[in-house]
C-alpha positions, 0 to 999 in steps of 0.5 A, a space after each residue: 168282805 176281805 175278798 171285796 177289800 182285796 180287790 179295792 185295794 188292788 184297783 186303788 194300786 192298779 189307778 195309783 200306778 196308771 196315774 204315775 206312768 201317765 205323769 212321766 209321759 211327756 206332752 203330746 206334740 202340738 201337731 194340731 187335729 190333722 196330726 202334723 203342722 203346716 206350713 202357715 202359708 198353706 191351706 188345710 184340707 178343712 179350709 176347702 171352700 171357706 171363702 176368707 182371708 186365711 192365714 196365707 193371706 196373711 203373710 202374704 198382705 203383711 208382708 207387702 205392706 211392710 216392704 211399701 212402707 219400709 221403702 217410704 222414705 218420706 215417712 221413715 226417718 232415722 232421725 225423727 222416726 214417727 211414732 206409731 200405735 197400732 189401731 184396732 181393726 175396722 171391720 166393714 164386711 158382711 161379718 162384722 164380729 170377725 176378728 181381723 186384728 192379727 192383720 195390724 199385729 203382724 204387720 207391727 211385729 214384721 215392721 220392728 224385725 225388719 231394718 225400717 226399725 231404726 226409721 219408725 217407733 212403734 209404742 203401745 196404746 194409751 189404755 194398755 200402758 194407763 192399765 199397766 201403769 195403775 197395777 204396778 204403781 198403784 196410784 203411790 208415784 204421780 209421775 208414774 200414774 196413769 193419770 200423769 201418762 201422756 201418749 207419745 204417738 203422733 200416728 195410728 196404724 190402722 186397717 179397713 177390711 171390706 168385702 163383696 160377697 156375691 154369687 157364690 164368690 167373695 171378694 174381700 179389700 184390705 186398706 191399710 192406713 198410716 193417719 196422723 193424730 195431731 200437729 206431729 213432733 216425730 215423722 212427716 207432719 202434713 196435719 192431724 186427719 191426714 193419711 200420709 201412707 195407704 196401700 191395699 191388699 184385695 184377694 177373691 175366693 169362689 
């Protein structure tokens, strides 16, 4: 019976001391499954004959279309910038539960570190900021509710993804929009419905 509680307590030392050494290791880098990192730009070995937008095609599109719209000088306005929530992603493809909203936020973030900053202003959307409101205030400051909060935005940025998938090939459409909401008291106001900036980004995978 000792001899068995011997070896119990040496075991319990033995985990005790592979735990400790354990904890003093640092994080293993985040080099994900293949061991390195990549350049986003790239595409992976795994990526071999998946035909879909990918990562490159997502520069590549937001890139684009920050430069077009930043170049808009009948829409950007250092004076009056438009005010602008981002839209959720109309997705319009043969996989209608992929989610494609990285598109809008790239370009917002790509838009707001570029020099069109001081022409366009971008804000959150209603829901976001009704949320954030009620869980800080918590209904004790009117003026401060969600029930008192007006959206400043007179324009949606937004993005129609389309593709057409045929004989082993698909082609896929990016239609990005810039659509006025109402009467607008920031940016051009052409009328509330209008699209007063549209650019596509189409790529086709074999």
């Amino acid at each position: 019976m000792k001899g068995n509680a011997v070896n119990t307590a040496i075991k319990a030392v033995l985990a005790l001391s592979i735990l400790a050494v354990t904890a003093c290791q640092p994080p293993p880098h985040n080099r994900g499954t293949s061991g390195y990192r990549m350049d986003p730009t790239s595409d992976a070995p795994s990526e071999l004959g998946v035909m879909a937008p990918r990562s490159a095609d997502l520069v590549n599109a937001t890139d684009r279309m920050a430069r077009d719209i930043a170049q808009r000088l009948d829409i950007t306005n250092r004076n009056s910038p438009p005010r602008i929530f981002v839209g959720q992603i109309e997705n319009k493809t043969s996989a209608p539960h992929a989610d494609y909203q990285v598109f809008l936020a790239r370009l917002r973030s790509q838009l707001n570190s570029s020099g069109a900053r001081e022409g366009l202003e971008f804000v959150r959307e209603s829901a976001y900021i009704e949320q954030q409101r009620t869980r800080e205030y918590g209904g004790k400051d009117f003026d401060s509710s969600a029930i008192a909060y007006r959206s400043r935005a007179d324009y949606v940025l937004t993005c129609e993804i389309y593709d057409l998938p045929r004989g082993g090939t698909n082609y896929y459409l990016l239609n990005y929009q810039l659509v006025q909401l109402r009467d607008a008291a920031t940016g051009p106001d052409i009328g509330a419905g209008a699209i007063v900036w549209e650019n596509s980004y189409e790529v086709k995978f074999n």
